[in-house]
N, C-alpha and C positions, 0 to 999 in steps of 0.2 A: 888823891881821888878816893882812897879808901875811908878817908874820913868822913868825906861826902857823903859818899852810902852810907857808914853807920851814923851820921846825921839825921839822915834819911829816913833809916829803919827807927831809930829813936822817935823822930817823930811822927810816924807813923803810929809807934805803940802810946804815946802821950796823947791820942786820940780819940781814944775810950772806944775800942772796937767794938765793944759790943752794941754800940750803936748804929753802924752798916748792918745795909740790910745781907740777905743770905749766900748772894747771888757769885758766879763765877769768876766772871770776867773782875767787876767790880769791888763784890763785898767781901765778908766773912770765909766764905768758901773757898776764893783763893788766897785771902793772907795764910789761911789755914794751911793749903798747900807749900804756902811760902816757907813761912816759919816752917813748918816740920822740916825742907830741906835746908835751910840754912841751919837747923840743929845741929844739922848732920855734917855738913860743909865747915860750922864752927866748932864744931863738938862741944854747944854748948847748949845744956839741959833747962834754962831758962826758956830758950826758945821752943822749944819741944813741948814743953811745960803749954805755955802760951797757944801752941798750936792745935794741942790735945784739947784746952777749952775754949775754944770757937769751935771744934767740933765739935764739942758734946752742946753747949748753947744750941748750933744748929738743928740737930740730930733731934735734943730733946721740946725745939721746939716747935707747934702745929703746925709745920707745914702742908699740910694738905686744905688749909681750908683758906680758901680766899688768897691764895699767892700765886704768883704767874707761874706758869711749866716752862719756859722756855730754855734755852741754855744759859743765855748771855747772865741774864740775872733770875731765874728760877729754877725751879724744881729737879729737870734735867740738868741745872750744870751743877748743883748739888751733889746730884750723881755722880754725874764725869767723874766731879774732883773726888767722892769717896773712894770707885774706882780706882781712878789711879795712885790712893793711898795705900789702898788695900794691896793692890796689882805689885808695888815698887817697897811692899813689908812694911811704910811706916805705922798701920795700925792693922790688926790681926780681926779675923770675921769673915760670915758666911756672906757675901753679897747681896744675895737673895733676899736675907734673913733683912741686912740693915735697912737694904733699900724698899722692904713689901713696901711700907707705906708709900711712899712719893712714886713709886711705878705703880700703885693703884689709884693713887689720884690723877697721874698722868693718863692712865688708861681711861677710866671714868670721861675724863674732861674731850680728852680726845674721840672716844667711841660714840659718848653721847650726849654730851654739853656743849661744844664747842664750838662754832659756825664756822669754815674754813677762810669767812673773809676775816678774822681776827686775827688771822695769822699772817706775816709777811713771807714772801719767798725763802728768806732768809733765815726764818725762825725755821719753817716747815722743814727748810735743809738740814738745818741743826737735830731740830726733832728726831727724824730719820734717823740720824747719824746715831742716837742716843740709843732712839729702839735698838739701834742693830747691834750696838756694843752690848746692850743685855741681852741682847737671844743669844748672843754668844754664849751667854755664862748662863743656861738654861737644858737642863737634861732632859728633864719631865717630858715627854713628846703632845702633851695636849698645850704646858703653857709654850711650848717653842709655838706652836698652830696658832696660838692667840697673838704672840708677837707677828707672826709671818703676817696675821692677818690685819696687824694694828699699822704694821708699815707699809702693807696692799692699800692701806688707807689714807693715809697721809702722804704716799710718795705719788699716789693718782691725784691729789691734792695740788701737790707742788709741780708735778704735768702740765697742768693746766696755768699754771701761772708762768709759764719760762716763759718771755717776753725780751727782745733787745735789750731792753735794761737791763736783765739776767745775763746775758750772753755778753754783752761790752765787756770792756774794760774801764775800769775807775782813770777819771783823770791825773790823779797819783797812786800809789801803790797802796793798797789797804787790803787787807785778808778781808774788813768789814764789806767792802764793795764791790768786791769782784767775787762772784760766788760762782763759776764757770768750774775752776779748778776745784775747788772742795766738792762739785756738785758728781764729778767725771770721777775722784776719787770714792766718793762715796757708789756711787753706780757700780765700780768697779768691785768694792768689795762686798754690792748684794748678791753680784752675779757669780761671786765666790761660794753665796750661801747658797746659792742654784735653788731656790723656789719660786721666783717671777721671771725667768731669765728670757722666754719666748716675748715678756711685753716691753722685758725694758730693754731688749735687743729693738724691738718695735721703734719703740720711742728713740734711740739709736738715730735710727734707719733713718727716720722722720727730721732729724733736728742735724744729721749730716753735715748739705751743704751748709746753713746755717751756721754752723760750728766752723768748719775749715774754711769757710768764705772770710772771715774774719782773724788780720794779726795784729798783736798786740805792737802799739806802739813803743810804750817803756819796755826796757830791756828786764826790770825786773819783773815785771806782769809777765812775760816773754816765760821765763824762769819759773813762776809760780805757775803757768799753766803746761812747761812741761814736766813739772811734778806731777800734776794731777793725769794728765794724758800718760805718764810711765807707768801709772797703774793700771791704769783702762786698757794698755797693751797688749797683754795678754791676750783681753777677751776680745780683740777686734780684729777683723774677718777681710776686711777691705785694705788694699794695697791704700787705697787715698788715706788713711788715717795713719800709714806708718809713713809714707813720705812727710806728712804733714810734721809728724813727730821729725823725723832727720833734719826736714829747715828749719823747725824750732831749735832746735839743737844748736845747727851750723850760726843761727843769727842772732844769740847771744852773749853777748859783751860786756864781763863782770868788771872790766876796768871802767866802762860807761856806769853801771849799776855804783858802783862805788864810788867814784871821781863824781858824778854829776848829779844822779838820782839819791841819793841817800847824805847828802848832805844835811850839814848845821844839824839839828834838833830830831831829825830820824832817823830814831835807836830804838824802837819800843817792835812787839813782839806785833801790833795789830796791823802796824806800818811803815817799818823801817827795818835797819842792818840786823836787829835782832833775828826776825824771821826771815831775813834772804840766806843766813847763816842755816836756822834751822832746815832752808831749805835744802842749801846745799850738801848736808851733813847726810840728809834725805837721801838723796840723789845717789850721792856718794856711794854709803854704805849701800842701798838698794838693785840699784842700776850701774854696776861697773863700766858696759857698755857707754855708756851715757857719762861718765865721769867728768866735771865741771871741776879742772885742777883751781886748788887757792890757798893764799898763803893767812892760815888762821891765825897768828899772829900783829897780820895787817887788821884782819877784824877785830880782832881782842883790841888792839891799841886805839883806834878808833872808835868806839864805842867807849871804853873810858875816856878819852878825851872831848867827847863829843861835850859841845855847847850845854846842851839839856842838865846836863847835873846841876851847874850853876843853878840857872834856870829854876830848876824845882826845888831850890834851897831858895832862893830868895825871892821870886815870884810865887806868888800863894793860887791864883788863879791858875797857873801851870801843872801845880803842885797837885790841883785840886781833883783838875782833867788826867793827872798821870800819875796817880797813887796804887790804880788797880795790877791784877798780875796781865794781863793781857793788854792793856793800855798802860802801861805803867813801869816805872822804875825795878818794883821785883821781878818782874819777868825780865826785866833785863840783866841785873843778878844771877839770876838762874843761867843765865844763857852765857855769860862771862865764865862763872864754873862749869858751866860743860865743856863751854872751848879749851879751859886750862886743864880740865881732868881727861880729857881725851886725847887734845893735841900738841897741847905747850908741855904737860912734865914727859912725854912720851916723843915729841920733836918729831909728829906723823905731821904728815902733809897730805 
């Protein structure tokens, strides 16, 4: 199987990267991500090499003019992914400094260009998410008021669009389609930043029954919305919201999640074993109470075995759809080295 993957990655780099576009999920930005940890994972300075120039490509090129904001494939996941280079050491710099430009074209597009129906639910979630990780890393107290006030803006945005189709569940498991859980995580840690806390307790109050009227049928949607609900825990007031959490809890069944929902071909981080792992690992570490025991080892092995390798080696169409780090083969690399560097050489459970 190891040869698979460096197959894999071989072909990936025989691809002429610099021709993907910028974007997170998809392009440049996350091979970027990729490569610099598998530099490190290989200890080998080719990779790093290669990592270092998709970022500067990126970095040094216009992105501000004419290119989407969003996370999946724009300007904001740009971000992300600089972030978390910066954040995890693989490249050294002021935050603020690298990212002025693309968080003023975000701000621009957003403040005064932008018409809220260009946006999907989904994007505006993301959005959010992005503001909030920069006002993190914001001292100034006039630009934190400009962030507070860009995400008063964009998250009244995305109020007005939460609709049943927001609130379901996907009829398979996708991080893509079920935005419930990221939406109650994200909720969770504005009201950590305590500046809108009276409206989106509001909008709480309001969206309630709507929320706990509704259980997920897949055990693993089950799983990914009591992620998102162990964050929102803290800040929630009502006895119905922590019941709710306890039968989420009591009614999921990861031998079901694995034996039956995550078979054949889902392994990838957008919707499969990869991310019920990260969920778990989530959970875990986070919420002791809540502890979801599992044998990471059964994950690790499945996951290399799974069908999909084939698959993306000799199906080109597969290959095509599952090159990115979020949808794709490196992100499930990544997720196999965490499993072994956390649980397998250390024999935790």
């Amino acid at each position: 199987m190891k040869d698979i993957q460096k197959q894999l990655t071989d072909k990936l780099l025989s691809s002429d990267l610099s021709n993907y576009l910028a974007g997170l999920f998809h392009g440049k930005m996350g091979f970027s991500v990729y490569f610099f940890h598998l530099s490190k994972i290989k200890s080998n300075p080719e990779y790093q090499s290669i990592a270092e120039q998709l970022l500067d490509e990126i970095l040094q090129h216009n992105l501000s003019s004419n290119h989407p904001i969003d996370v999946e494939d724009g300007l904001a996941g740009v971000g992300l992914g600089v972030t978390w280079l910066v954040k995890n050491q693989f490249v050294e710099g002021d935050l603020n400094e690298i990212l002025e430009d693309i968080d003023n074209s975000i701000y621009r597009r957003l403040a005064f260009q932008e018409n809220s129906a260009h946006f999907s639910p989904t994007q505006l979630l993301h959005l959010t998410g992005y503001l909030y990780i920069r006002l993190k890393e914001q001292t100034d107290a006039n630009l934190r008021t400009v962030y507070q006030d860009l995400i008063i803006k964009v998250l009244n945005i995305l109020f007005t669009k939460i609709d049943d189709d927001f609130l379901n569940e996907s009829y398979s498991f996708s991080v893509y389609h079920y935005q419930l859980p990221v939406w109650l995580w994200l909720i969770s840690r504005l009201l950590g930043a305590n500046f809108y806390n009276y409206r989106i307790y509001k909008i709480l109050d309001d969206l309630q029954l709507r929320i706990l009227s509704r259980f997920p049928l897949l055990h693993s949607n089950r799983l990914f919305l009591l992620w998102g609900m162990l964050h929102l825990m803290p800040h929630l007031h009502h006895e119905s919201w922590n019941k709710y959490i306890r039968l989420m809890y009591r009614e999921i069944s990861l031998d079901e999640i694995l034996e039956n929902e995550m078979k054949d071909r889902k392994m990838f981080i957008s919707n499969g074993l990869s991310m019920i792992y990260i969920l778990l690992h989530s959970i875990n570490s986070n919420f002791p109470e809540y502890r979801i025991p599992f044998d990471p080892q059964t994950i690790y092995d499945k996951l290399q075995n799974s069908d999909a390798w084939n698959a993306l080696l000799e199906r080109d169409y597969f290959y095509q759809i599952h090159h990115g780090l979020l949808n794709g083969f490196p992100g499930v690399q990544l997720v196999l080295s965490h499993i072994k560097q956390h649980y397998l050489n250390e024999q935790k459970i």
